[in-house]
C-alpha positions in Angstrom: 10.2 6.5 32.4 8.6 8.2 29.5 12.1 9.3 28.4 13.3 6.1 28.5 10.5 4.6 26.8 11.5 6.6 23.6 15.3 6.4 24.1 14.7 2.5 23.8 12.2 3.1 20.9 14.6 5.5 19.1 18.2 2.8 19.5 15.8 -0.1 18.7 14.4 1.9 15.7 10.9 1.8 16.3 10.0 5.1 15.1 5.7 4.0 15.1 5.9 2.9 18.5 8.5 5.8 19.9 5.6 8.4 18.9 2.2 6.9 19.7 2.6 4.4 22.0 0.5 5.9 24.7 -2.2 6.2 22.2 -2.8 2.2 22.4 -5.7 1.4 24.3 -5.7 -2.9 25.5 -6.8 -4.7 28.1 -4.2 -6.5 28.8 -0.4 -6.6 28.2 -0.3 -9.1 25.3 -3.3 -7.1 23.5 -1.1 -3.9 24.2 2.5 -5.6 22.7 0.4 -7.0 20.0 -1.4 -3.5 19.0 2.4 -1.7 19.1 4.0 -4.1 16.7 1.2 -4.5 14.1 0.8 -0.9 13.5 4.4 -0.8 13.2 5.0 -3.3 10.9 2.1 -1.5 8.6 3.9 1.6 9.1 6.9 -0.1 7.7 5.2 -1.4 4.8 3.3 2.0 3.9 6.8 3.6 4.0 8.6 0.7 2.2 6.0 1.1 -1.0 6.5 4.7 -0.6 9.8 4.8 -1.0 9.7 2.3 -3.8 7.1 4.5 -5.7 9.4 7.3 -5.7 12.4 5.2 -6.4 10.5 3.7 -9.3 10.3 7.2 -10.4 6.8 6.5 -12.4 4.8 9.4 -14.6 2.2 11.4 -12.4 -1.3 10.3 -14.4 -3.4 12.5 -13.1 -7.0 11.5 -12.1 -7.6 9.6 -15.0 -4.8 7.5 -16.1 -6.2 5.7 -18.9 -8.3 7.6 -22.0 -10.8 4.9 -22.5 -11.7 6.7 -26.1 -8.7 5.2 -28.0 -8.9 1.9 -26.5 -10.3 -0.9 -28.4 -12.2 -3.7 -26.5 -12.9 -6.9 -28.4 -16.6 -8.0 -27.8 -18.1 -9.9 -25.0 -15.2 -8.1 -22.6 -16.8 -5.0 -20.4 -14.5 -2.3 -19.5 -16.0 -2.9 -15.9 -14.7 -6.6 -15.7 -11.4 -5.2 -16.7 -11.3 -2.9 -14.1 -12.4 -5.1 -11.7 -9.9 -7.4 -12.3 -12.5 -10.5 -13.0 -10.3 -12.2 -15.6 -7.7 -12.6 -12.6 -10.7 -14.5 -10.6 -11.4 -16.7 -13.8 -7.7 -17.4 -14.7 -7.8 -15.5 -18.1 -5.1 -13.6 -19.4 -4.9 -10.0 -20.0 -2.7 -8.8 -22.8 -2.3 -4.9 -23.3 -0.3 -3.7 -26.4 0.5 -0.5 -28.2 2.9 1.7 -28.2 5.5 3.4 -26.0 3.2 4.8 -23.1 -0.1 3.4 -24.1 
């Protein structure tokens, strides 16, 4: 049965499910079905944003991706609101300019 389990898993392309489905723990069957398909759709999304990270074939940054030093700030904005993204939660615009690779 296990076997075929996999064999189904494998033609169906369900590679989450094929290798961890005996690790689901439910308490019922519809708990169980439900358990198996969300983690493989995240699966599939995790390896769908990998792959289009490497595809986008982007410059490693490091740790530190920014060097604050040579950025200027106009007053009454805070570095921390920036990166917090609070001008997205008050509908502000964010304009970054410089050149190539700033």
């Amino acid at each position: 049965m296990k076997e075929q389990i996999e064999a189904h898993a494998k033609r169906l392309k369900l590679s989450w499910i094929r290798e961890h489905y005996h690790e689901i723990k439910a308490e019922n069957n519809y708990d169980y079905l439900l358990q198996l398909f969300e983690r493989e759709v995240e699966n599939r999304e995790e390896r769908k944003v990998n792959l289009l990270l490497k595809q986008a074939q982007l410059p490693k940054t490091g740790d530190q991706p920014f060097q604050w030093e040579h950025i200027q700030i106009p007053q009454g904005i805070d570095r921390d609101k920036i990166l917090q993204g609070e001008f997205i939660h008050e509908k502000e615009n964010l304009i970054l300019y410089g050149g190539v690779g700033t």
